[in-house]
C-alpha positions as CSV (number, residue, x, y, z in Angstrom):
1,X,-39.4,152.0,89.5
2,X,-42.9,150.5,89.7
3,X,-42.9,147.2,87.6
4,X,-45.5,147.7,84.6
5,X,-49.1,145.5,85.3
6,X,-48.9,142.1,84.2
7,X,-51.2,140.1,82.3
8,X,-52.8,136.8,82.5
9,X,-50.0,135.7,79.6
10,X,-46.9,138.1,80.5
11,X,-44.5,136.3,82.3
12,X,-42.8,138.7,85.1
13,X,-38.6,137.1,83.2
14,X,-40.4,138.7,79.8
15,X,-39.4,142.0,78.3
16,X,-41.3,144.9,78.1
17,X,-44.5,144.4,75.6
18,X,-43.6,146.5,72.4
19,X,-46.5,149.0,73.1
20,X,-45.8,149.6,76.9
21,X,-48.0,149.1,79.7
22,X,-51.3,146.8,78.8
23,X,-54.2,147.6,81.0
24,X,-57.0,144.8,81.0
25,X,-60.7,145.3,81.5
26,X,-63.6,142.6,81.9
27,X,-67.0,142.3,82.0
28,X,-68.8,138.5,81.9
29,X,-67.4,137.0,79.3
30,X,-65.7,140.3,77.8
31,X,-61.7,141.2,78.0
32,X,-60.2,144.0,76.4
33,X,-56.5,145.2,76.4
34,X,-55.6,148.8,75.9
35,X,-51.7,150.2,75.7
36,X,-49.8,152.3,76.8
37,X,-48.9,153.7,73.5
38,X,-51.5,155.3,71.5
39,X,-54.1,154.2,74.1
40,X,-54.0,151.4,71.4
41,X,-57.3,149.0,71.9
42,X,-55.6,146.1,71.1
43,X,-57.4,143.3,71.6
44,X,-61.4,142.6,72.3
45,X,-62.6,139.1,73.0
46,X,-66.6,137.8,74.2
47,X,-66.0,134.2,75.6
48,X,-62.7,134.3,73.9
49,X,-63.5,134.5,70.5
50,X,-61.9,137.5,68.9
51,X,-63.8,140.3,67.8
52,X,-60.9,142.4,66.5
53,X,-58.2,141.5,64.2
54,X,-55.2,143.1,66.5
55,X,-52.0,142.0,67.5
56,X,-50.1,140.2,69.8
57,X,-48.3,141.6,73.2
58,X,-44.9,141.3,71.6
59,X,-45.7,143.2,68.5
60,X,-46.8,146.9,67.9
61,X,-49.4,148.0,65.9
62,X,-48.8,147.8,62.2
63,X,-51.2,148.7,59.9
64,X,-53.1,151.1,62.4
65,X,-54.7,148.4,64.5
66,X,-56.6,149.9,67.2
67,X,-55.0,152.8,67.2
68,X,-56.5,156.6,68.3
69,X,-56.0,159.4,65.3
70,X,-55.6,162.9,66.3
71,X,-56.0,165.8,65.6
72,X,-56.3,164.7,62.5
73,X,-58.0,161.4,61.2
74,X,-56.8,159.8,57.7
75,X,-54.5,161.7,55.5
76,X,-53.4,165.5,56.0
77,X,-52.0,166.5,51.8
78,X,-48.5,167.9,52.0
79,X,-48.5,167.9,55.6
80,X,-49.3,171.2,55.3
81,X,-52.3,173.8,56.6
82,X,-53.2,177.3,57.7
83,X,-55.5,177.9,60.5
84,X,-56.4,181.5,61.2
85,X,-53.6,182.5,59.8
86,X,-50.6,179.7,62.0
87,X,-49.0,178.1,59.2
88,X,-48.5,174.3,60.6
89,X,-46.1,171.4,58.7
90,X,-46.3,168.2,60.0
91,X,-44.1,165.3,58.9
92,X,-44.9,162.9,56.1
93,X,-45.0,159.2,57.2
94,X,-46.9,158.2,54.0
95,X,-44.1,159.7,51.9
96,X,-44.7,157.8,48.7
97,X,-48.0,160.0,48.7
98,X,-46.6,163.3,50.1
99,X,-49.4,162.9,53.1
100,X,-49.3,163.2,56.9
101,X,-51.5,160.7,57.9
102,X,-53.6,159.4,61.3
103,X,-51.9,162.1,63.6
104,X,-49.4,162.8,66.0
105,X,-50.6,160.7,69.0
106,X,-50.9,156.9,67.9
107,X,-47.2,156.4,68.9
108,X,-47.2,158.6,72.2
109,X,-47.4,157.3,75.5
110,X,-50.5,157.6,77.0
111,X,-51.5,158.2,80.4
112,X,-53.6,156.1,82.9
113,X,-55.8,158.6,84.2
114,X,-58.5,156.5,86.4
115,X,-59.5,152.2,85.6
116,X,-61.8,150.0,87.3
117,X,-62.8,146.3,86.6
118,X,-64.9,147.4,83.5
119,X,-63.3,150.5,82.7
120,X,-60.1,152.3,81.5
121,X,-59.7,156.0,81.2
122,X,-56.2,156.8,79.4
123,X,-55.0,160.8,78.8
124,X,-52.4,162.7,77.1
125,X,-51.7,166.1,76.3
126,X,-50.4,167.4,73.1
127,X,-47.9,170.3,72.9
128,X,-47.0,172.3,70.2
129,X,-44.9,171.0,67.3
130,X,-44.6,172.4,64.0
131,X,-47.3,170.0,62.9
132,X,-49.9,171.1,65.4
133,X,-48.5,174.5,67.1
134,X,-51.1,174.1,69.6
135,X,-52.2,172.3,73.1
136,X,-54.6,169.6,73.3
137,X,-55.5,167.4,76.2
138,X,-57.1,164.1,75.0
139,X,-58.9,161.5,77.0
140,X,-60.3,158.0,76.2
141,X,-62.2,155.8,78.1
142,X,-62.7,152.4,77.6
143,X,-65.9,150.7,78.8
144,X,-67.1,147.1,78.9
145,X,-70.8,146.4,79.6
146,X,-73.8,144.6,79.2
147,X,-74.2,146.4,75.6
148,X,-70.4,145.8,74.3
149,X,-67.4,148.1,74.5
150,X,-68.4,152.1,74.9
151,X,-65.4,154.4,73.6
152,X,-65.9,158.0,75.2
153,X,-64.1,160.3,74.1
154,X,-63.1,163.9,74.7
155,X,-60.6,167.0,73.9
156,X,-59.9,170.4,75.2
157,X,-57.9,173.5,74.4
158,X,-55.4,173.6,76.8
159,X,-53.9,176.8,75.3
160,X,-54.1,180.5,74.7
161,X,-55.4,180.4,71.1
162,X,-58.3,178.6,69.1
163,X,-57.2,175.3,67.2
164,X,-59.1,172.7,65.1
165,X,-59.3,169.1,65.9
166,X,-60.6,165.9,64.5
167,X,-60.3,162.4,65.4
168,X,-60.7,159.0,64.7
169,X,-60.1,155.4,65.2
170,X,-58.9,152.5,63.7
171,X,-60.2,148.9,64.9
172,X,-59.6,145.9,62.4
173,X,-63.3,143.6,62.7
174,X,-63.6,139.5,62.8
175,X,-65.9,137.3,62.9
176,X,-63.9,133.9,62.5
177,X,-63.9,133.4,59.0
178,X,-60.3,133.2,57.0
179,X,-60.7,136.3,54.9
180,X,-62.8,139.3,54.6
181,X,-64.5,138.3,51.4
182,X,-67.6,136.2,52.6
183,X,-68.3,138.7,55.3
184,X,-72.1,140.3,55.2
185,X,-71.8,144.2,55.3
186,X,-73.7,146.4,55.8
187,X,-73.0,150.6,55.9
188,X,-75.8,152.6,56.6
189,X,-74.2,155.6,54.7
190,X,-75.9,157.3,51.1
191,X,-72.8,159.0,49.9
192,X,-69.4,158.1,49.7
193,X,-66.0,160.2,49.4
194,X,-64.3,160.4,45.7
195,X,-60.4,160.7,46.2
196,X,-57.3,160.9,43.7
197,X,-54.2,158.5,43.8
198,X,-53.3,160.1,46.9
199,X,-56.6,159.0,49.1
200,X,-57.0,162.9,48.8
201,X,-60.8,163.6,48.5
202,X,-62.1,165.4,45.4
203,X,-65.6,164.9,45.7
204,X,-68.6,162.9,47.1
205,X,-70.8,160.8,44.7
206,X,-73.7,158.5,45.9
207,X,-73.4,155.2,46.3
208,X,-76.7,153.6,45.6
209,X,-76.5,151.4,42.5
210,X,-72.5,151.0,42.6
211,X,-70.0,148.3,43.6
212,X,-69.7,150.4,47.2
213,X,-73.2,150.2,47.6
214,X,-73.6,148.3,51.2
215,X,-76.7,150.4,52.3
216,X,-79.0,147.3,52.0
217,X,-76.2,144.9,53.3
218,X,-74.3,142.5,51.1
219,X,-71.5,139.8,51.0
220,X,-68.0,141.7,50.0
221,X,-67.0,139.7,47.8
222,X,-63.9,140.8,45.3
223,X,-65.1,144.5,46.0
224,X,-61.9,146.5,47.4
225,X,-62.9,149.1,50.1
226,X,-60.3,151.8,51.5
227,X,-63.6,154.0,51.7
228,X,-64.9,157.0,53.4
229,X,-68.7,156.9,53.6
230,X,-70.7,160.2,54.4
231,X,-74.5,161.3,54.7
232,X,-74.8,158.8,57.4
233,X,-78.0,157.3,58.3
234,X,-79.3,157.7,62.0
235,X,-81.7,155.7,64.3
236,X,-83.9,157.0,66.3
237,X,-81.3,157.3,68.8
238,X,-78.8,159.1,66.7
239,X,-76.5,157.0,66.3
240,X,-75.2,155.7,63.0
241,X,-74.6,151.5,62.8
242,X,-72.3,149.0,60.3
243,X,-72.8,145.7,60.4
244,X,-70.5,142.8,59.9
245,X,-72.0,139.3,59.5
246,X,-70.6,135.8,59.6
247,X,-72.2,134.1,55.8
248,X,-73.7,131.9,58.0
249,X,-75.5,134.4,60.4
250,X,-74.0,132.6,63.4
251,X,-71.6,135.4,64.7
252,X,-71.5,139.4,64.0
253,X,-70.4,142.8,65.2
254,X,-72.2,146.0,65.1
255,X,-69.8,149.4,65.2
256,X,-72.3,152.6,66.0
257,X,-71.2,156.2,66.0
258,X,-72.7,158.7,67.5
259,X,-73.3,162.1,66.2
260,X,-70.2,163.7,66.7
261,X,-68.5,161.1,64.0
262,X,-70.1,162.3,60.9
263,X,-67.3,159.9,58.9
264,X,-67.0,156.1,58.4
265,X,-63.7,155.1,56.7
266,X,-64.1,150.9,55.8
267,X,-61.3,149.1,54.6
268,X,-60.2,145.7,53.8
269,X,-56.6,145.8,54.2
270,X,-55.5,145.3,50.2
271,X,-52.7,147.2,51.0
272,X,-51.2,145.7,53.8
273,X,-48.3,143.4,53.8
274,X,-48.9,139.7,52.6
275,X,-50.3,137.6,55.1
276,X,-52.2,140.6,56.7
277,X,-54.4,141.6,54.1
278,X,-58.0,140.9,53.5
279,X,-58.1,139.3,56.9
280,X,-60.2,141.8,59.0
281,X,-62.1,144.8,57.9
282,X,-61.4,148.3,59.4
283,X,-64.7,150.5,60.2
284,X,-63.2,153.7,61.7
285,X,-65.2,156.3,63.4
286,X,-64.4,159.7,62.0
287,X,-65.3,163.3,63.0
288,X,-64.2,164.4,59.7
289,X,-63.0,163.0,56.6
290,X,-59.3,162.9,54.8
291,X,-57.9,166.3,54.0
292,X,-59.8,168.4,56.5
293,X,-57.2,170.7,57.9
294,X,-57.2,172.3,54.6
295,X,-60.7,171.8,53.3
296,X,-61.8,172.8,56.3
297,X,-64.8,170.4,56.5
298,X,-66.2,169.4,59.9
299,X,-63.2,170.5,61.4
300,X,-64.1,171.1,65.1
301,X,-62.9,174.4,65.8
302,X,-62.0,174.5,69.7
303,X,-61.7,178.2,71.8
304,X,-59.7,178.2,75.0
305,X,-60.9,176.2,77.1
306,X,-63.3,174.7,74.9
307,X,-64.4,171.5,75.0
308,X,-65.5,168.2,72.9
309,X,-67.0,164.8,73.6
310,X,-67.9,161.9,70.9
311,X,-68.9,158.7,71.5
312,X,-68.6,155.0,69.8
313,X,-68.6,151.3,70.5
314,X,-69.1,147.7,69.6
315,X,-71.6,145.1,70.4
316,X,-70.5,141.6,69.2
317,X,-72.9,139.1,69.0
């Protein structure tokens, strides 16, 4: 059996890291680490300050941290949907609130499909479950350049019969400073998702003129965000951008979406266990938002054969 890559810290007498192989890209001053499970980005350094809030080689990912969600982003109610007619029930993991949430592929082992000095490219293919009774191949690449970190992304039906898809990921954002709530952000979104006590949307209102107003960028504060933002604004280049700002303008991190992400969910971690909360702010790229697989919004409906690409990244500063 081949011995799994090492890194710089992994001594060869140490176990194996809780999340499997760890695959290391660089460019300059830039180092990135991506797993084997979940093609988890876990960590993201420029000139070894820490630009995500991830975890450690000997832990696994709690909270979501870094983690790939599919087919589904966020939270699927009941578990359960009906897609042209399949009935599909997938298992709850966030069982206090009856949902299925982030997916089925965040704890599967991924593949390493191709990696250079720079990049990572890591597959997997889902087969059917009663939670998703169809086949998906997934792959992720992992870039480092001269602009940041460039996630590429793509999915095809693998099977006989049409399926719907959506994805999404999860990265945790620092910029050095103890807690979340001096941190300058800014959300270039208009509208923002209403939800119930599940995190189940029930609507969209605006969000100019209310506490989740970030449009014109502002500190956080107190203000509690486990947010989806909608009605994205685009640059000329069509991408969609959130800042996050050190209060003293020293440091920052810009996440930009392109147009296949049509979601941003931001949050600060209030629910998290003590000593993890509040410490770095989530801005996840999503194709769709919560619920979609039975609201059927933005779902990406793929035939067979059919393909999808989306594209994201992060330019720290």
């Amino acid at each position: 059996m081949t011995p799994p890559p090492q890194l710089d810290d992994q001594r060869p007498s140490e176990t194996t890291p809780a999340t499997g192989d760890q695959w290391v890209i660089g460019h300059g001053h830039q180092r990135a680490v991506v797993t084997e499970v979940g093609a988890t980005l876990r960590s993201f350094t420029v000139a070894d300050r820490p630009v995500l809030d991830g975890f450690e080689l000997h832990e696994w990912s709690h909270g979501g941290r870094g983690q790939v969600l599919a087919p589904w982003p966020n939270r699927l109610g009941d578990g359960r949907y009906t897609f042209e007619e399949v009935q599909a029930e997938a298992p709850l993991n966030e069982p206090a609130a009856r949902n299925a949430i982030h997916g089925l592929v965040r704890w599967m082992p991924w593949k390493m499909a191709s990696r250079a000095q720079n990049r990572v490219t890591m597959a997997c293919v889902l087969h059917p479950t009663p939670g998703y009774p169809f086949t998906l191949g997934l792959q992720i690449e992992y870039r480092l350049g001269r602009d940041g970190l460039t996630v590429l992304a793509d999915a095809e039906n693998l099977g006989d019969d049409s399926l719907p898809f959506g994805l999404g990921f999860h990265p945790y954002f620092t910029v050095g400073t103890p807690n979340v709530d001096t941190l300058r952000l800014t959300v270039a979104a208009d509208r923002r998702l209403v939800t119930d006590e599940r995190g189940l949307p029930t609507g969209d209102a605006p969000v100019r003129g209310t506490e989740l107003d970030f449009t014109d960028g502002r500190i956080i504060g107190s203000t509690i965000l486990d947010t989806g933002f909608s009605a994205l604004r685009r640059d000329p280049d069509g991408c969609s951008r959130v800042e996050i700002e050190h209060p003293d303008g020293t440091t920052g991190v810009t996440v930009w979406v392109d147009g296949a992400f049509t979601h941003l969910m931001v949050y600060t971690g209030d629910t998290l266990p003590e000593g993890s909360r509040r410490k770095g702010v989530a801005v996840e790229p999503m194709t769709c938002p919560p619920d979609a697989f039975r609201s059927g919004t933005d779902v990406v409906v793929l035939q067979p054969g059919g393909t999808w690409a989306g594209t994201w990244g992060i330019t720290a500063r």
